[in-house]
Each structure stands twice: as C-alpha cells, then as structure tokens.
Legacy VTK file of the C-alpha trace (Angstrom):
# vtk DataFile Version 3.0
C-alpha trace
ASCII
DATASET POLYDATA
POINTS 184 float
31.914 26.046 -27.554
30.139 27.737 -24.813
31.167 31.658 -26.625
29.722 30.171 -30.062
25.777 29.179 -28.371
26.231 32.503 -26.353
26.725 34.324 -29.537
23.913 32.014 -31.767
21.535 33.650 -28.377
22.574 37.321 -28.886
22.392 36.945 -32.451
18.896 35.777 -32.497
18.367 39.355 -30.292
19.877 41.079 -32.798
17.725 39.663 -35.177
14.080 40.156 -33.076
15.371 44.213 -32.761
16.698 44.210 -36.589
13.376 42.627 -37.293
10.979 44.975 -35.189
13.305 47.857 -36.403
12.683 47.563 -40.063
8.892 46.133 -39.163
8.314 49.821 -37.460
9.827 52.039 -39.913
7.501 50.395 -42.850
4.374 50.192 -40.767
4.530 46.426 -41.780
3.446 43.894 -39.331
2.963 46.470 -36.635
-0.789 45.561 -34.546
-3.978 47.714 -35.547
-4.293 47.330 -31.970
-2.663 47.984 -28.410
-4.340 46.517 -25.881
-2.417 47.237 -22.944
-0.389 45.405 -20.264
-2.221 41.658 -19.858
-1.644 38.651 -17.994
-1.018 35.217 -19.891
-2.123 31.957 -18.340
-0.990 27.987 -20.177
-1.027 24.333 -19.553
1.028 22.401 -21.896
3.689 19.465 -22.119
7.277 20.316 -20.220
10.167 18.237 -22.275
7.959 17.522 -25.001
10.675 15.497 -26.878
9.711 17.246 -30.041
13.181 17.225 -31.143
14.748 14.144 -29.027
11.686 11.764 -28.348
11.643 12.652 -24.293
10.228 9.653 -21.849
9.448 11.945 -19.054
7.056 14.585 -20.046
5.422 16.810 -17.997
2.576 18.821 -17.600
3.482 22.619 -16.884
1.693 25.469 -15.746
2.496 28.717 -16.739
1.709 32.125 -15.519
3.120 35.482 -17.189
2.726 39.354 -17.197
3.716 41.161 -20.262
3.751 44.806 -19.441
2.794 47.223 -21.761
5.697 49.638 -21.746
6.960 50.222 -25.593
10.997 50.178 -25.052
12.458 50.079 -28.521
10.156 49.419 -32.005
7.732 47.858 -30.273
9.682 45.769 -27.985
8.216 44.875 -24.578
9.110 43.823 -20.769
7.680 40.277 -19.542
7.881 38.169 -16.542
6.780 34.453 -16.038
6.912 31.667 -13.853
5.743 27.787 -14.311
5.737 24.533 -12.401
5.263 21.334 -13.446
3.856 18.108 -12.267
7.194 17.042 -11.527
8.261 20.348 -9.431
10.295 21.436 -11.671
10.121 25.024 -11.626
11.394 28.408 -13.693
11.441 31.844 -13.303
12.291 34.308 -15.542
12.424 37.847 -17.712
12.575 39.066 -21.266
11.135 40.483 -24.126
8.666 39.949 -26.965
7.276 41.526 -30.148
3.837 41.328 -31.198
3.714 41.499 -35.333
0.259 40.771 -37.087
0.636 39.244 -39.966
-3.322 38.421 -40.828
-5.920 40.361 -39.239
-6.436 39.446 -35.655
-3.606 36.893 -35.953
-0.126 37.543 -33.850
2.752 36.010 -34.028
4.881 36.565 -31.190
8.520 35.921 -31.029
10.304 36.018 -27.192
13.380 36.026 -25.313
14.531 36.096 -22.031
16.760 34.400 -19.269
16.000 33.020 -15.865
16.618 30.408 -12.957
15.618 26.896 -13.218
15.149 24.335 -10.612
15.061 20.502 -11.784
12.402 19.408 -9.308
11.680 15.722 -9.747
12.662 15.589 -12.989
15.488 12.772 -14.806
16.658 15.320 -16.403
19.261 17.622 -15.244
19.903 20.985 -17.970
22.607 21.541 -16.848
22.773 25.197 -15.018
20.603 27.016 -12.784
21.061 29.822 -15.325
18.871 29.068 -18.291
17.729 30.959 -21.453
14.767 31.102 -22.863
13.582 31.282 -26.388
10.320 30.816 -28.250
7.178 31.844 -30.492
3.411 31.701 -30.140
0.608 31.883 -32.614
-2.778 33.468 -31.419
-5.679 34.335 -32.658
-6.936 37.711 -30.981
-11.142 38.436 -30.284
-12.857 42.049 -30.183
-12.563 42.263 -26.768
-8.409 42.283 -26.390
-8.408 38.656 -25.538
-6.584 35.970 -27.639
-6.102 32.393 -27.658
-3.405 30.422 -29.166
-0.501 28.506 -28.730
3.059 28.848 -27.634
6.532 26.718 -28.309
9.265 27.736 -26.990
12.741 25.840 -25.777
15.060 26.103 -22.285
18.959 26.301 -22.677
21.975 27.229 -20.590
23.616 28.223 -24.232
26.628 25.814 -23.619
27.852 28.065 -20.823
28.306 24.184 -19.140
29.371 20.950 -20.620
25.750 19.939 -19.904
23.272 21.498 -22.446
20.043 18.796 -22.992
18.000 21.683 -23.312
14.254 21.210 -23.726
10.941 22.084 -25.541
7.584 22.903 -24.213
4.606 23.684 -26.242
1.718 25.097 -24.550
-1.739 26.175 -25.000
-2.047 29.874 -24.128
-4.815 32.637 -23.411
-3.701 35.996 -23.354
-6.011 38.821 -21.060
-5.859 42.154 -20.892
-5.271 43.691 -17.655
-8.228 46.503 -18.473
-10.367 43.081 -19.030
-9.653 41.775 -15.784
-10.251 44.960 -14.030
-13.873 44.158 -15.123
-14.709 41.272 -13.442
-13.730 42.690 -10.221
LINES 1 185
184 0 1 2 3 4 5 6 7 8 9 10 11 12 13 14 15 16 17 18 19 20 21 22 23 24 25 26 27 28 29 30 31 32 33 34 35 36 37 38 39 40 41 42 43 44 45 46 47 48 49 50 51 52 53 54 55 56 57 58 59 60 61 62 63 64 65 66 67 68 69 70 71 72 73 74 75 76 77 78 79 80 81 82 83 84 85 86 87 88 89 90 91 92 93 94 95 96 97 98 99 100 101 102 103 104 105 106 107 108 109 110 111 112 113 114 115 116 117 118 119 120 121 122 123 124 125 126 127 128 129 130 131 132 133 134 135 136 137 138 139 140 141 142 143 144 145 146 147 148 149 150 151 152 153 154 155 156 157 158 159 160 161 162 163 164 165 166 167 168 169 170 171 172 173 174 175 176 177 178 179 180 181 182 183
C-alpha cells in the first residue's frame, strides 16, 4: 500500500516535468514574463474538509519564497512555512511551474515534501514526514504582483497506516522580490 501512494506522488512529478517539458519545447503556456525570485504571503482555512466535511478547521498562515533559479523547463526551487491558529505548524521544500494559459493569468502546479507538527490539532496525519501537493490560480498586475488563490493537500503517501491527509485552500498574493526592494 504504502509503495503504490509513493509511486501515485512520483508519478504526478513525472507528470509536472513531462508537462513543462513538452510546454517548453512548443513555446505553449510558457509566461510572457519573468519576474524574478518573489516572496508569497496567504491566510486561508487549514483542514478545510473539502473532501471529508472536517469539524476542526483552522485558520493558517502561510509564508513562502520561490526563488527564481530556472532548473529544468522552467521548473523552480521554493520554500514555505505556515502556522495555524491551532499551532499546528509545517515546513517544507519543492518545486513549481508557472504556465499562462490567458494573458496575465497563471496557473501554478507544486510539489514538495516537509515536516509537520500537529500542534493543537484532533487530528493526527500520521507522520512527521509529509508531502505536499497543490495548484493556485492568480491573476498577475503590470507591476509583477499577482493575486489569487491556492489549494493544495498534506499527505504522508501511505508510508504509515495513518494517512487522513488534509486540504487547505488559501488566498494568496505573490511579490516580487525587485518590488519589495522598493519600499525599502
């Protein structure tokens, strides 16, 4: 069991490089636009129960850096962090593709893995080690900025008995680091 959600994670890898590959070497999807390494701040609902009707939602606070380093096809490095009101707390590392698919609006798939710490929280997920998979939607301004949302779900992949998992869906603004550097 645990070797088949391991696998179901990998392969949906697979699928954001296959994806990005064949995205690059048409042109299609790729952004008119590369604004540079920028930091992401949300607030949103922790255990939404979008897909199991959760009675102990949170609110969460997220914080994230997505550097702008191009590794593969347009693949790129990020690191985030959030707490909720119930202490819960995660930390952890990935990747994510921008693709725009309208002008000035992204869809962003991502995928990392991390440590999480239950906090407060009923529910237990069953591993420190947790995965992390997810999407957002944004809608980007002239100025770099965008503003959007982002779902994405928590899951140790079945590596334990354990696997709840959970959702969080979050509203998002995305800044540009060279933005920032202006208000300073």
């Amino acid at each position: 069991m645990a070797f088949r959600s391991v696998s179901r994670v990998l392969g949906l890898a697979v699928l954001l490089l296959a994806c990005a590959t064949a995205a690059r070497a048409e042109g299609f999807l790729m952004p008119k636009n590369d604004d540079g390494s920028a930091i992401v701040l949300g607030i949103g609902a922790y255990d939404s129960g979008l897909f199991g009707g959760s009675k102990e939602t949170e609110v969460q606070f997220q914080a994230e850096y997505r550097h702008d380093w191009d590794i593969v096809f347009g693949i790129k490095p990020w690191i985030m962090g959030f707490v909720t009101t119930g202490s819960t707390l995660y930390g952890s590392a990935g990747f994510y593709r921008d693709f725009e698919v309208f002008d000035d609006i992204y869809i962003t798939p991502v995928i990392g893995i991390g440590a999480w710490s239950r906090g407060n929280a009923e529910k237990d997920l069953g591993s420190i080690l947790e995965f992390r998979t997810g999407a957002e939607a944004t809608y980007r301004f002239r100025n770099g900025s965008r503003l959007g949302f982002q779902f994405f779900h928590l899951s140790n992949a079945s590596t334990r008995d354990q696997n709840p998992g959970q959702e969080s869906i979050m509203g998002i603004y995305v800044l540009p680091l060279r933005e920032l550097k202006k208000l300073f």
